[in-house]
N, CA and C atoms as a LAMMPS dump frame, in Angstrom:
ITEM: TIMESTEP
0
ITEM: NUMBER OF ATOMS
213
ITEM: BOX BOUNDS ff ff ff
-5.0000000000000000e+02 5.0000000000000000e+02
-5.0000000000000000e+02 5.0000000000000000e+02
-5.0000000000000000e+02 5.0000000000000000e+02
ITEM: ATOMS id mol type element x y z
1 1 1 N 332.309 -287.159 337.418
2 1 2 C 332.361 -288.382 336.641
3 1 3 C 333.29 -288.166 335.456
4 2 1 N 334.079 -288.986 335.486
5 2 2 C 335.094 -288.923 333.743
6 2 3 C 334.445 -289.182 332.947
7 3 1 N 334.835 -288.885 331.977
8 3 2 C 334.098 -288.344 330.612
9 3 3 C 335.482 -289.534 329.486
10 4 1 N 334.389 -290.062 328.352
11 4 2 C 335.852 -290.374 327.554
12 4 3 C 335.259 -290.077 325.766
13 5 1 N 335.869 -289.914 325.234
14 5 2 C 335.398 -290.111 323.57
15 5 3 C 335.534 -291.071 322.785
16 6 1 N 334.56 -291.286 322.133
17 6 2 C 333.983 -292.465 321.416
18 6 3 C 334.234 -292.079 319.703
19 7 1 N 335.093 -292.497 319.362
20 7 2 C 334.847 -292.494 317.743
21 7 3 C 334.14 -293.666 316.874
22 8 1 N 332.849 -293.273 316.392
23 8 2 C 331.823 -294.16 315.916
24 8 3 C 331.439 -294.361 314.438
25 9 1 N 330.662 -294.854 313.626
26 9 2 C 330.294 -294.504 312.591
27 9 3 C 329.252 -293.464 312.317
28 10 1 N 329.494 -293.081 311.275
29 10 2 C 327.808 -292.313 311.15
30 10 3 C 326.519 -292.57 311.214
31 11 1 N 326.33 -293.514 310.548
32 11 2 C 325.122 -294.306 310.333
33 11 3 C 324.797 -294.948 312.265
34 12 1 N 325.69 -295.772 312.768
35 12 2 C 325.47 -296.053 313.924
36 12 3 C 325.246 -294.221 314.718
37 13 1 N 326.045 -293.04 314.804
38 13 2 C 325.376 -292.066 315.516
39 13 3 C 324.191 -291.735 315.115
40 14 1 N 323.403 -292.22 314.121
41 14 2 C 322.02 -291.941 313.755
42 14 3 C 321.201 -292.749 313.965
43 15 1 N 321.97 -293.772 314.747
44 15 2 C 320.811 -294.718 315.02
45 15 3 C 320.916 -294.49 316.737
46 16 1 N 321.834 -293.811 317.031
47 16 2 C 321.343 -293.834 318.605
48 16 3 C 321.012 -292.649 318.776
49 17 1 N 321.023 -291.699 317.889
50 17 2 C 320.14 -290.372 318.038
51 17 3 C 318.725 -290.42 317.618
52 18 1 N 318.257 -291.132 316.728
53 18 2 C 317.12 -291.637 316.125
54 18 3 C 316.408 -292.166 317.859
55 19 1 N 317.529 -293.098 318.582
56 19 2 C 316.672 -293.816 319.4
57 19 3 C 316.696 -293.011 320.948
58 20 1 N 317.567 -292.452 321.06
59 20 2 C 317.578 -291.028 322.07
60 20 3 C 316.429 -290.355 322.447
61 21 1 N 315.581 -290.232 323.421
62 21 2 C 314.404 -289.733 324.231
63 21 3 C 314.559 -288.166 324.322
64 22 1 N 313.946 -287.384 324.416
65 22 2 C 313.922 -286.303 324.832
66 22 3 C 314.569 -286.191 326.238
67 23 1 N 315.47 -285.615 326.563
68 23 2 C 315.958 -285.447 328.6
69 23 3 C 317.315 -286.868 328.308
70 24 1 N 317.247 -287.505 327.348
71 24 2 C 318.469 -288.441 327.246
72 24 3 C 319.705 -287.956 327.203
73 25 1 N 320.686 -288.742 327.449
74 25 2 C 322.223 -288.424 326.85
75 25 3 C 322.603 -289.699 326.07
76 26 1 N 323.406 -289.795 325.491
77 26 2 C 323.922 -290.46 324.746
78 26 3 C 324.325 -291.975 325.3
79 27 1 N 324.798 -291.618 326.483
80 27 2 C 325.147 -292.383 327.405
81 27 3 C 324.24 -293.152 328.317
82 28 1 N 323.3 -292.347 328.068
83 28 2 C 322.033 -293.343 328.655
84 28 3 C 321.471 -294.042 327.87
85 29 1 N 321.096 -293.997 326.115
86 29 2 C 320.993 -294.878 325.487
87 29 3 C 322.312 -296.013 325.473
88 30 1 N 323.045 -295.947 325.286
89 30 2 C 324.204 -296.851 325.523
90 30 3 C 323.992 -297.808 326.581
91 31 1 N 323.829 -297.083 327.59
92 31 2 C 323.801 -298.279 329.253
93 31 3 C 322.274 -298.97 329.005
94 32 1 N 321.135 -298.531 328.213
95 32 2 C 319.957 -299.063 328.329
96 32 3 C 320.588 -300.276 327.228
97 33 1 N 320.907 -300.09 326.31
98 33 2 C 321.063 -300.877 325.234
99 33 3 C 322.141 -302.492 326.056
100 34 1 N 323.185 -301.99 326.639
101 34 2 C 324.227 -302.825 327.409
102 34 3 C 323.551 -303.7 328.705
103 35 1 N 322.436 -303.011 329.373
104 35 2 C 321.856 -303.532 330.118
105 35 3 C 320.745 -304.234 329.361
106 36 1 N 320.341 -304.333 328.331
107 36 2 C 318.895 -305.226 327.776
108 36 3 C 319.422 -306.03 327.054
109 37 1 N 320.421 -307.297 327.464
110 37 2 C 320.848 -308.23 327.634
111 37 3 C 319.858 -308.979 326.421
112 38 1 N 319.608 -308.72 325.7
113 38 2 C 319.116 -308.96 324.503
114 38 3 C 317.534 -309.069 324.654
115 39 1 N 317 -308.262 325.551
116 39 2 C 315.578 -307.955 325.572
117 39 3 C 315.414 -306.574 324.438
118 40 1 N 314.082 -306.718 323.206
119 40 2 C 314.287 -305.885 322.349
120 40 3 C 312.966 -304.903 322.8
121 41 1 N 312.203 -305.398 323.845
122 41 2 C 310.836 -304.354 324.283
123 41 3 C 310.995 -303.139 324.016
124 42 1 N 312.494 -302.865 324.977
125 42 2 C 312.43 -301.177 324.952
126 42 3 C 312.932 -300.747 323.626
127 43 1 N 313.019 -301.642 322.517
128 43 2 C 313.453 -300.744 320.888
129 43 3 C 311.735 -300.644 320.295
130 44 1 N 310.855 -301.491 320.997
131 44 2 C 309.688 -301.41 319.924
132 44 3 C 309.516 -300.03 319.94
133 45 1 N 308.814 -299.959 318.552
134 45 2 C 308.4 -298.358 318.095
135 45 3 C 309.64 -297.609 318.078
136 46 1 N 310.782 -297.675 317.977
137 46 2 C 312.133 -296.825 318.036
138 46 3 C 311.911 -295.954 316.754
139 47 1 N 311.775 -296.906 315.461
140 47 2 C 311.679 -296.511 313.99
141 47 3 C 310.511 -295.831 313.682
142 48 1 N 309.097 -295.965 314.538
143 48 2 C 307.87 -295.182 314.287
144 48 3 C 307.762 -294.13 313.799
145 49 1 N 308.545 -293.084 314.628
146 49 2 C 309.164 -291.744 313.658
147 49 3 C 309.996 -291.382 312.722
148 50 1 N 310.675 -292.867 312.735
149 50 2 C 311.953 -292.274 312.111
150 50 3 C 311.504 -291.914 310.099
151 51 1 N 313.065 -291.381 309.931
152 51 2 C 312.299 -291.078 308.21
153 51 3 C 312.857 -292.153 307.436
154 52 1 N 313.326 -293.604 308.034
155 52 2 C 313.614 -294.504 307.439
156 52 3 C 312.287 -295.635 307.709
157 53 1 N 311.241 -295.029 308.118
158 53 2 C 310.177 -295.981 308.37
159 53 3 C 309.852 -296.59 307.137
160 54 1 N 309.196 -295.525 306.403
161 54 2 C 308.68 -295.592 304.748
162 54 3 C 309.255 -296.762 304.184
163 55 1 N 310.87 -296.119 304.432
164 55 2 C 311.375 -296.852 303.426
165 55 3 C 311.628 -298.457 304.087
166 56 1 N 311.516 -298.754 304.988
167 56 2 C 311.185 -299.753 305.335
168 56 3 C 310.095 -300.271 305.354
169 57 1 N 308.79 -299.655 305.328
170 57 2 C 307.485 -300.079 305.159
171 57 3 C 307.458 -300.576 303.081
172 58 1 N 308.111 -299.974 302.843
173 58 2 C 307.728 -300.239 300.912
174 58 3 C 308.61 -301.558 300.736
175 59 1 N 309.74 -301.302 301.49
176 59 2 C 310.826 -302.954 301.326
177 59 3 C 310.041 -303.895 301.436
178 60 1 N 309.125 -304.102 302.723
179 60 2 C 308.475 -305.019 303.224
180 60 3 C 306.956 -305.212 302.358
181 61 1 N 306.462 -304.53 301.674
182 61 2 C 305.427 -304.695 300.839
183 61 3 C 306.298 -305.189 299.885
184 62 1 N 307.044 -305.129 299.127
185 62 2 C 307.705 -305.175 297.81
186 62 3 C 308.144 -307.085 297.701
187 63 1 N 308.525 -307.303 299.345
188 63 2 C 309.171 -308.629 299.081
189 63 3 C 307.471 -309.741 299.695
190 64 1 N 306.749 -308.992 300.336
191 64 2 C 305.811 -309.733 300.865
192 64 3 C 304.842 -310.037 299.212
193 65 1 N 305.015 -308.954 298.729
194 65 2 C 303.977 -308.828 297.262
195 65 3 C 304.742 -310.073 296.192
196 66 1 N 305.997 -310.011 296.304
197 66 2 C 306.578 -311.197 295.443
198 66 3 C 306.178 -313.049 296.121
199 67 1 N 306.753 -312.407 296.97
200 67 2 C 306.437 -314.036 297.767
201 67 3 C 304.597 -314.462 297.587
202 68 1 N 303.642 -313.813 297.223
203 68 2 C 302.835 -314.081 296.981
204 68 3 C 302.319 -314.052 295.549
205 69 1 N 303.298 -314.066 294.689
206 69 2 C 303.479 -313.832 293.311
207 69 3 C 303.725 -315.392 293.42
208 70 1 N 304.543 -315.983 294.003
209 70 2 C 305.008 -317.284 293.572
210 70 3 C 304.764 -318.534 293.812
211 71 1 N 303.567 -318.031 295.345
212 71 2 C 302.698 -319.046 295.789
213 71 3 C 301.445 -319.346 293.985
């Protein structure tokens, strides 16, 4: 099979290594992502581990805690 190289961002290679399975290649996240035609099932829980959870869990308290500041 040919092989080709991809020059990407950083932040995007950390998000498909973040979402990369154990026994994956790179390339298999890619074709799952190209094939799920905008089905997001197979991302649930992607972020569960990740170490940007937190900081996404405090964003989401922070703006949910205001919006109920103003009710």
């Amino acid at each position: 099979m040919a092989r080709k190289n991809l020059a990407i961002r950083e932040d995007v290679y950390r998000n498909l290594s973040e979402a990369k399975k154990e026994g994956e290649s790179f390339s298999d996240v890619i074709e799952k992502l190209l094939e799920g035609g905008g089905d997001l099932l197979p991302l649930w829980g992607v972020l569960s581990d990740s170490k940007h959870w937190a900081e996404i869990e405090a964003s989401t308290r922070e703006i949910r805690k205001g919006a109920v500041m103003r009710l």
